[in-house]
C-alpha positions as CSV (number, residue, x, y, z in Angstrom):
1,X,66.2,-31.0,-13.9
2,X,68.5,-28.6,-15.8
3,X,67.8,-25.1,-15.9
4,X,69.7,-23.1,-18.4
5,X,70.3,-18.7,-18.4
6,X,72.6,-17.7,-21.6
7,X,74.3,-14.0,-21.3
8,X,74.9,-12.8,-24.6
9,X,77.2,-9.8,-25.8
10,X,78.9,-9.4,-22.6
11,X,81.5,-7.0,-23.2
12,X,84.2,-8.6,-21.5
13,X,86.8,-10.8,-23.5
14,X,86.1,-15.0,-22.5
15,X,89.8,-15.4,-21.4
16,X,88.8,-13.4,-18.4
17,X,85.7,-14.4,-17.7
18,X,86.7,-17.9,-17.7
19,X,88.9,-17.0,-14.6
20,X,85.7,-16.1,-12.9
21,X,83.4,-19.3,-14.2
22,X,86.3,-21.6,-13.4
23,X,86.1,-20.2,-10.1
24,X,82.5,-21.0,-9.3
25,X,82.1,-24.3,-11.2
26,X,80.3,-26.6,-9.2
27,X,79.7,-24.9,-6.6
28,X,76.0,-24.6,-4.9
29,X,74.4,-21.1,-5.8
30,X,75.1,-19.3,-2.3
31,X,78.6,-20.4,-2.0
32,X,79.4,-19.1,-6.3
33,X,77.2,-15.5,-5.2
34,X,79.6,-15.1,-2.2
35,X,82.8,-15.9,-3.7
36,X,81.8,-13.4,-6.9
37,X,81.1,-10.8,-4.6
38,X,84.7,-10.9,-3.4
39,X,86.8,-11.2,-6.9
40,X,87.9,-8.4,-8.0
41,X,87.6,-8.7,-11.1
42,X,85.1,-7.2,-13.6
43,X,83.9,-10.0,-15.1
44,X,82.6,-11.1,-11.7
45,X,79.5,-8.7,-12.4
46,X,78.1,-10.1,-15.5
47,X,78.7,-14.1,-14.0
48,X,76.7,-12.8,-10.8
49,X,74.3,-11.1,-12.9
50,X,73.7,-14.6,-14.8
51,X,73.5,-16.7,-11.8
52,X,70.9,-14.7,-10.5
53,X,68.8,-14.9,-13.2
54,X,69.2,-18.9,-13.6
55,X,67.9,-18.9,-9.8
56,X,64.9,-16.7,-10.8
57,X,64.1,-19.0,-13.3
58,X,64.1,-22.2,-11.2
59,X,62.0,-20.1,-8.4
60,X,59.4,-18.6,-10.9
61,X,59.2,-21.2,-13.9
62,X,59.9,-24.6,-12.0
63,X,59.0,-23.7,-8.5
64,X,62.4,-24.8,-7.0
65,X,64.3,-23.8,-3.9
66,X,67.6,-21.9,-4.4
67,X,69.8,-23.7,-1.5
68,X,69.0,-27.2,-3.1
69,X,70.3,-25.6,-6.3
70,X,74.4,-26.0,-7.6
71,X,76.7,-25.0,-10.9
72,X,76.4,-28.3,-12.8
73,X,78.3,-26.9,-15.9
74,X,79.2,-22.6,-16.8
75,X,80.8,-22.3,-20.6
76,X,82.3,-19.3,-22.0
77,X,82.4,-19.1,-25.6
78,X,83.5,-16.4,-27.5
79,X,81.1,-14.0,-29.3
80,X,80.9,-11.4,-32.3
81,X,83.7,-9.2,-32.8
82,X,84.0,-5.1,-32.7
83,X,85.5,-3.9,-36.5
């Protein structure tokens, strides 16, 4: 089963937050939540910020434990621009 979370209009620019994603890419969700909590790097906040809400929504909608759960894929796509 796949669960999905999207984060839209992060204010951060994708090269930098796909620093932080490539970090935690297939990784199992305690291991990617303790290694974000260490990078200092501000894009770490939003990424943790996402995780946590993918694992809410295996808990609450699909009634899934967290330590069974793992990063199968993270993308970072670029979004609308400021003018």
């Amino acid at each position: 089963m796949e669960i999905r979370a999207h984060a839209k209009f992060v204010r951060n620019a994708p090269r930098k937050v796909r620093l932080v994603a490539d970090t935690v890419r297939g990784l199992g969700i305690a291991d990617a939540l303790a290694r974000l909590r260490f990078i200092p790097k501000a894009a770490s906040l939003p990424v943790m910020k996402l995780l946590q809400s993918a694992v809410a929504n295996a808990e609450n909608n699909f009634h899934l434990k967290a330590e069974n759960l793992f990063i199968k894929s993270i993308l970072v796509n670029e979004g609308p621009r400021l003018k």
